[in-house]
Each structure stands twice: as structure tokens, then as C-alpha cells.
Backbone bond lengths (Angstrom), bond angles and torsions (degrees), N, CA, C in turn:
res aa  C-N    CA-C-N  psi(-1)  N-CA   C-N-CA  omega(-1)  CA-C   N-CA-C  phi
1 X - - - 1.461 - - 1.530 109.16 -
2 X 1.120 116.12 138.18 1.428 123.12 -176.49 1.524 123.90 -102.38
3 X 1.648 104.44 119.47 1.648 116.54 -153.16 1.601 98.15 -66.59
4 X 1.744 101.37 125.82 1.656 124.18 172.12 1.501 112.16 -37.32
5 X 1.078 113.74 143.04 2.120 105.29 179.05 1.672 69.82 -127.59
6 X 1.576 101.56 145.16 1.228 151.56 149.75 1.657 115.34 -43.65
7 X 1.416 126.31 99.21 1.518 124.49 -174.75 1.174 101.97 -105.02
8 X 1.671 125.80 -63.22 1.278 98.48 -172.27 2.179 99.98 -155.87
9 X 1.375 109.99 -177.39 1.395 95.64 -167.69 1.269 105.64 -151.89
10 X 1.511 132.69 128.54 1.436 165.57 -97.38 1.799 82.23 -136.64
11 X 1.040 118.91 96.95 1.851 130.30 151.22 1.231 103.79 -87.90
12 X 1.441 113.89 114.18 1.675 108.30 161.31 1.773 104.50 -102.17
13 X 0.866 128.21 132.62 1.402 136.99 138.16 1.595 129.28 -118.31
14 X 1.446 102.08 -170.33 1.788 107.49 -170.25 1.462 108.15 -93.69
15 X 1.583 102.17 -5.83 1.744 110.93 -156.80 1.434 100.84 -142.88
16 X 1.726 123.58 55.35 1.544 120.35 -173.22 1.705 96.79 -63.23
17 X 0.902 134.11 -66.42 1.635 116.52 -169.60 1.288 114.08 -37.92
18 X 1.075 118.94 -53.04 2.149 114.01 -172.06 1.708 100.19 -58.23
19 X 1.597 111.90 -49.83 1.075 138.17 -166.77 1.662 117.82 -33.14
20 X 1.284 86.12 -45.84 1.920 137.85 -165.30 1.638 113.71 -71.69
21 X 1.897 91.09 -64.90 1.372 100.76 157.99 1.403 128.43 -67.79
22 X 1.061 121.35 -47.39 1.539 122.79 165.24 1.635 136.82 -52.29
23 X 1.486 102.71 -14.14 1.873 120.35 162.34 1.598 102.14 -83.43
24 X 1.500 119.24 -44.75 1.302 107.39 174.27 0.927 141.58 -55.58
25 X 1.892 107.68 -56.50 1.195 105.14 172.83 1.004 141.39 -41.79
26 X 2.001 118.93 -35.47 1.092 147.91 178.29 1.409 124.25 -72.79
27 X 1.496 104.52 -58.39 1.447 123.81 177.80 1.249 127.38 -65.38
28 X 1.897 107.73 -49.06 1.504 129.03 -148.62 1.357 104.71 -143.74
29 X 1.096 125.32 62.85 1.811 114.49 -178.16 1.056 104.11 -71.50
30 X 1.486 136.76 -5.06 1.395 128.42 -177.90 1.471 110.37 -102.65
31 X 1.331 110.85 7.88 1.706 97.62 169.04 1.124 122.98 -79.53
32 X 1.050 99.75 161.30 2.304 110.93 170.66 1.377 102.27 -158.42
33 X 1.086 89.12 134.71 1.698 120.56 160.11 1.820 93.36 94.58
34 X 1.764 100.20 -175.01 1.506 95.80 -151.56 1.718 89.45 -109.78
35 X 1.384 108.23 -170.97 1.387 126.17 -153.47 1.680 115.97 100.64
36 X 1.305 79.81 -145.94 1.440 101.55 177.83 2.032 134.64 -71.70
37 X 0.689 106.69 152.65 1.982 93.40 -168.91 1.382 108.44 -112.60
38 X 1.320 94.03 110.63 2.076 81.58 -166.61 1.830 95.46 -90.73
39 X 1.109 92.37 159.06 1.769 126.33 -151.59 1.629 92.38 -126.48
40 X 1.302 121.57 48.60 1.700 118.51 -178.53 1.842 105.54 61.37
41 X 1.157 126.78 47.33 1.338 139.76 173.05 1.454 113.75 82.45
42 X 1.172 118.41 -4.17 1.787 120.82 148.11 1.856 117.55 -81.48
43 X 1.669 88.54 125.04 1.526 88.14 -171.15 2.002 105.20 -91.33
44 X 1.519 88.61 132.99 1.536 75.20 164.85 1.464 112.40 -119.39
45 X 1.459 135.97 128.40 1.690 166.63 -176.74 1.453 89.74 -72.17
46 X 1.296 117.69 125.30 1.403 125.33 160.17 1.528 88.54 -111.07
47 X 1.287 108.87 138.27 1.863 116.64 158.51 1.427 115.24 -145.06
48 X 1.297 115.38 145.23 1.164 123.36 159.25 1.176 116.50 -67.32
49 X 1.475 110.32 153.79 1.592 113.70 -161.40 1.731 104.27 -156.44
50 X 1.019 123.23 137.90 1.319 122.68 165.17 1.932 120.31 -109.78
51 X 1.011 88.14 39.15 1.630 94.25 -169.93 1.469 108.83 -129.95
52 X 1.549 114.55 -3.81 1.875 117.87 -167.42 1.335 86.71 -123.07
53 X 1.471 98.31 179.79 1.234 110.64 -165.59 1.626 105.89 -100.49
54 X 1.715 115.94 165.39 2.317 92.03 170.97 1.471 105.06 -78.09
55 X 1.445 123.13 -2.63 1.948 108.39 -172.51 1.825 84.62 -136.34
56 X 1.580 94.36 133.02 1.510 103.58 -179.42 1.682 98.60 -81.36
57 X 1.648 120.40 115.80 1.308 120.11 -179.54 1.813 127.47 -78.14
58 X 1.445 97.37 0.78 1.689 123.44 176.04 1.461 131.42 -130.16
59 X 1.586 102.82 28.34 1.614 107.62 -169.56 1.457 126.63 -48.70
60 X 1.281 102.04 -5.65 1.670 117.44 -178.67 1.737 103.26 -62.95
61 X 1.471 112.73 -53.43 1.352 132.24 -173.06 1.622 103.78 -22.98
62 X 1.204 99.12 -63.77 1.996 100.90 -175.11 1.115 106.74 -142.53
63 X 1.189 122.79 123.72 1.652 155.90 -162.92 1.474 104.12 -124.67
64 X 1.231 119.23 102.89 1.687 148.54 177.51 1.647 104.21 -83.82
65 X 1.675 93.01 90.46 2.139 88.49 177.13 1.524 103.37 -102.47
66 X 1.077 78.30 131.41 2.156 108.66 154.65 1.865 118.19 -80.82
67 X 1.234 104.33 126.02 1.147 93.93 170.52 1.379 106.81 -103.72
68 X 1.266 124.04 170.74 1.654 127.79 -148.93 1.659 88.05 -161.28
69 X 1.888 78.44 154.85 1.788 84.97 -179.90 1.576 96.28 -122.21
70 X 1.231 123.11 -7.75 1.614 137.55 -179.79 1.286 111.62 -136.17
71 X 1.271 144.21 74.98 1.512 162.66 118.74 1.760 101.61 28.40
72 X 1.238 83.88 -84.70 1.826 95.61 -174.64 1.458 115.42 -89.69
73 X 1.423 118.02 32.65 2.141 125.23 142.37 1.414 81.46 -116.59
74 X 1.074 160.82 -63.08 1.281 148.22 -140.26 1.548 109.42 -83.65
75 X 1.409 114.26 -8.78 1.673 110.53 -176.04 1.225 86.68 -119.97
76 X 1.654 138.36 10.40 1.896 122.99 171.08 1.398 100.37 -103.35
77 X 1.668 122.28 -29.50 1.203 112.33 158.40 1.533 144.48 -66.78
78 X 1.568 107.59 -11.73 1.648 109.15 161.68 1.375 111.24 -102.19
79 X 1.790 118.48 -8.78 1.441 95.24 147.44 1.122 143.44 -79.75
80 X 1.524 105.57 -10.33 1.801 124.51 162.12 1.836 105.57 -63.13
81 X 1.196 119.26 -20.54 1.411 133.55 -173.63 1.623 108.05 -85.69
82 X 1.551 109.67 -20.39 1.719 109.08 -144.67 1.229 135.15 55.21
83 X 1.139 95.57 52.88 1.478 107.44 -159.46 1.958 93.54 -84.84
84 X 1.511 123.24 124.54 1.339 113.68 -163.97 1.963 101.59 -81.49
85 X 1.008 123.43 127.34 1.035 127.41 -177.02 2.005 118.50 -73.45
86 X 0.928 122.89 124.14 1.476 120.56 -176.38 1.483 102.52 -94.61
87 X 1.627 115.59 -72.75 1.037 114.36 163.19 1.501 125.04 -161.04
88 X 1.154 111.38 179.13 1.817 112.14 179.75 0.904 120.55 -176.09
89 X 1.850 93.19 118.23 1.308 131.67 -171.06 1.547 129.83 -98.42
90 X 1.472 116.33 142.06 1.634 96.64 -166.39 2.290 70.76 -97.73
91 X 1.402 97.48 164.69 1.651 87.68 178.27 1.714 82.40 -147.80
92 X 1.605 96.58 172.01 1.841 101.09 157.56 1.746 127.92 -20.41
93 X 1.481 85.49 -60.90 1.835 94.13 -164.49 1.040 104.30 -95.94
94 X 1.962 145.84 16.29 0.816 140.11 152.18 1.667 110.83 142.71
95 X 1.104 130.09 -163.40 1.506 141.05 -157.60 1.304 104.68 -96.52
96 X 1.861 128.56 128.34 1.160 127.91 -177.20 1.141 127.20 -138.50
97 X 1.764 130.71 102.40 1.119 106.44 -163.97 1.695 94.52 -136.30
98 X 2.018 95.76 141.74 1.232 110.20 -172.47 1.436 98.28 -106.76
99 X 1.703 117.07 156.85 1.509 137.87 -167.70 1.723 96.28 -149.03
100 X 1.785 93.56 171.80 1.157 104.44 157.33 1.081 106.36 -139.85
101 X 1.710 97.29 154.69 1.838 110.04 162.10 1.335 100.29 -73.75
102 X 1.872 100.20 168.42 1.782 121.01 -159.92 1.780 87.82 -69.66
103 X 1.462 145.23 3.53 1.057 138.05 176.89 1.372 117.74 -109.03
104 X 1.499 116.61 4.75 1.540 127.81 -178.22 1.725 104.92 89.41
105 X 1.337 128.15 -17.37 1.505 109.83 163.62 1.456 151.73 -21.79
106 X 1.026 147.96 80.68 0.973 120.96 -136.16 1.541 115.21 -97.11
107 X 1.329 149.38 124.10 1.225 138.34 159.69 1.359 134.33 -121.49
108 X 1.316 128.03 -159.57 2.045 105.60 -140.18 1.641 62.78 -159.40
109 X 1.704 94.00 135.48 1.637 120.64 125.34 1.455 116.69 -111.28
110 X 1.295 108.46 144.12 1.826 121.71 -171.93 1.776 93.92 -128.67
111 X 1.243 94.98 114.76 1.646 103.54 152.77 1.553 116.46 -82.96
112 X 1.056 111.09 112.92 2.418 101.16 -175.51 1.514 93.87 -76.79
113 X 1.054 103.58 165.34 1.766 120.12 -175.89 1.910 81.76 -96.80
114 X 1.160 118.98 133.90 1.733 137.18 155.27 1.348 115.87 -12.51
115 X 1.427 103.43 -60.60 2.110 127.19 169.25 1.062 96.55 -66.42
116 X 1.536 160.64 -9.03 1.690 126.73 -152.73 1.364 105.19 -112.52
């Protein structure tokens, strides 16, 4: 059987426009036009939803990592974003730093160390 690849992933919030703008700015400054926001050929779905909450109360649950080849341009541009910082760690296998989206989401860029 041949292992599933990952296409694209369903954000519900109370506030998809801010929501929307705020993955771009951060994520995708090169997008235009509406739909979906591709993430280097992973799509990510912003939707409005009336069924979630406006602040995710378990952002730990699923953590969305980026891998990165420059740590510190890629962490001055989601602070140009406001991107809320959780934390960041240099570790064994390389550099790790967790944020949230304006909805409490939480996601990770990891720089790997060369060796790891």
C-alpha cells in the first residue's frame, strides 16, 4: 500500500479574513488572489466556521513545522507579522522556534543542524 502524502489542511476560525491575511503576510507574501494558500505545494483552506471557538484553547494538539534554511530571516519576518512567540530553542538537532497564529495556533520553524 502506498504511504498518503499530505495536500492540503482545513483552518476553521470565527475571523477567516484577518485569519487569511495573517498566514500570508507571514507565511506567503507572494500570494494573490483568493482560495487556498499554497505553503510550497501544501494547500492550506482558511474557512469560516461557526462551530470553533475565536482562541484555540489546546494549540499544543497539532504543531505545523516548516523547515528553514535561515532561522533568523525567517523568524524577523513573522515578527514583522506579530507573530506571538512561545518559544526558541537552540536543541541537539538544531534551532526551534514555536509561535502563534492571531487564533492561538501554534506552529514551529526548525533550522536542523548539517549532522542531525
Amino acid at each position: 500500500m502506498t504511504t498518503l502524502k499530505p495536500g492540503s489542511m482545513l483552518l476553521g476560525t470565527t475571523r477567516p479574513a484577518e485569519l487569511r491575511a495573517w498566514y500570508i503576510k507571514a507565511l506567503a507574501p507572494e500570494s494573490t488572489g483568493e482560495g487556498a494558500i499554497d505553503l510550497g505545494g501544501f494547500l492550506l483552506v482558511i474557512d469560516g466556521r461557526d462551530d470553533v471557538r475565536p482562541h484555540n484553547d489546546e494549540p499544543g494538539r497539532m504543531i505545523l513545522n516548516f523547515h528553514v534554511d535561515d532561522f533568523d530571516v525567517v523568524e524577523a519576518r513573522l515578527d514583522a507579522a506579530g507573530a506571538e512567540w512561545i518559544s526558541v530553542e537552540d536543541r541537539a538537532k538544531g534551532r526551534f522556534g514555536t509561535f502563534a497564529d492571531p487564533d492561538g495556533n501554534y506552529l514551529q520553524i526548525i533550522e536542523w543542524k548539517k549532522d542531525a
